[in-house]
C-alpha positions in Angstrom: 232.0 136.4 177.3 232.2 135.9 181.0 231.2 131.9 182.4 229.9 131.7 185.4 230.9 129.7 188.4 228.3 127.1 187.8 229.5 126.2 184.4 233.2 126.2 184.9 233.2 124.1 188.1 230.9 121.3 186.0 233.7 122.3 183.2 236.5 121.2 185.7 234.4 117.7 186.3 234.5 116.9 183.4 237.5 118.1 181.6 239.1 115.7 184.7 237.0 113.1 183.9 237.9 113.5 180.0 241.5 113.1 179.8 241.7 110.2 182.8 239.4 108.0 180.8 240.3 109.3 176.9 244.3 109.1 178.0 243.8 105.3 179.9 242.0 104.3 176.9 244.7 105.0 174.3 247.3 104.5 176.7 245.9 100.7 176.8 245.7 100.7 173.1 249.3 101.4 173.0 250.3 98.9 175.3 248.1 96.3 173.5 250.5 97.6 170.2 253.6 96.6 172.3 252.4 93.3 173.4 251.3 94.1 177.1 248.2 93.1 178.9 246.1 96.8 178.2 243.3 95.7 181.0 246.2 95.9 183.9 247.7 98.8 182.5 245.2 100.7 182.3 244.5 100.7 185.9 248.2 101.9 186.2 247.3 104.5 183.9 244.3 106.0 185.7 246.4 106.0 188.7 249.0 108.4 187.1 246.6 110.4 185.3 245.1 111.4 188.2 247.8 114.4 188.7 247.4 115.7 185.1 243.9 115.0 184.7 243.5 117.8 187.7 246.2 119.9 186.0 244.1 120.2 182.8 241.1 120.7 184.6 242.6 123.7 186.1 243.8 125.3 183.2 247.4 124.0 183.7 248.6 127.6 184.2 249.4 130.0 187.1 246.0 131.7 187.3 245.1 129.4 190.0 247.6 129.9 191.9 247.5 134.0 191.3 243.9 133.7 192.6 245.1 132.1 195.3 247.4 134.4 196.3 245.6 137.3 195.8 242.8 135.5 198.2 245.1 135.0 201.2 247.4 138.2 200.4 244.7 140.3 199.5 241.8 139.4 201.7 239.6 138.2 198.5 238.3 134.9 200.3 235.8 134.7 197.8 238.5 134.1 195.1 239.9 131.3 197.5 236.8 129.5 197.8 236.0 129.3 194.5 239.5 127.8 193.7 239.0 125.1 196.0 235.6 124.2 194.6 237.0 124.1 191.4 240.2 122.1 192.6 237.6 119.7 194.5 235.7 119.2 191.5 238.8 118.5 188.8 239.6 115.9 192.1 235.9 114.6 191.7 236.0 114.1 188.1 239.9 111.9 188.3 238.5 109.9 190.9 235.1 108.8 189.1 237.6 108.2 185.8 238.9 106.2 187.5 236.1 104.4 189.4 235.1 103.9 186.0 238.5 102.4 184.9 238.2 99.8 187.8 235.1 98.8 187.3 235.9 98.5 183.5 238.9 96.5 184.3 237.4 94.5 187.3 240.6 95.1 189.4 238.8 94.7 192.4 237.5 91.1 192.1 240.5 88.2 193.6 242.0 91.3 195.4 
């Protein structure tokens, strides 16, 4: 069954979205397990999530980057495009996470 463009690029939203807020929040259950403060590590963790929270979104395999390529080698601009929308939505998704993960943790108030 083929998806269409509208459902995997809401797909990449939220698959980003997923693993920055699922991994920060067991992340800061692990620190709380080792004795750290799990409110200011998880804003640490939403910051390095971000990367791999847009690698999973993706697919987190060279299919991407073959589209890519056969976009700007091939002259399928199309293909291009729609890799960037689905790259700009995965980016979407990792930064609301970790909106979220601020407001959660109220990092921004005293700074």
């Amino acid at each position: 069954m083929r998806e269409t463009f509208m459902s995997l690029f809401i797909l990449s939203y939220f698959i980003a979205l997923g693993v920055l807020l699922g991994g920060t929040m067991v992340g800061a259950f692990g620190a709380f397990l080792t004795g750290k403060p799990p409110l200011s590590h998880m804003m640490t963790l939403a910051n390095n999530l971000k990367i791999w929270a847009l690698v999973a979104a993706i697919g987190g395999t060279f299919d991407t980057f073959f589209s890519l390529e056969r976009g700007v080698f091939q002259g399928a601009t199309k293909d291009v495009f729609k890799q960037m929308l689905y790259i700009l939505a995965a980016m979407g998704g990792a930064q609301t996470g970790a909106m979220i993960i601020k407001w959660l943790t109220q990092e921004h108030i005293g700074s």
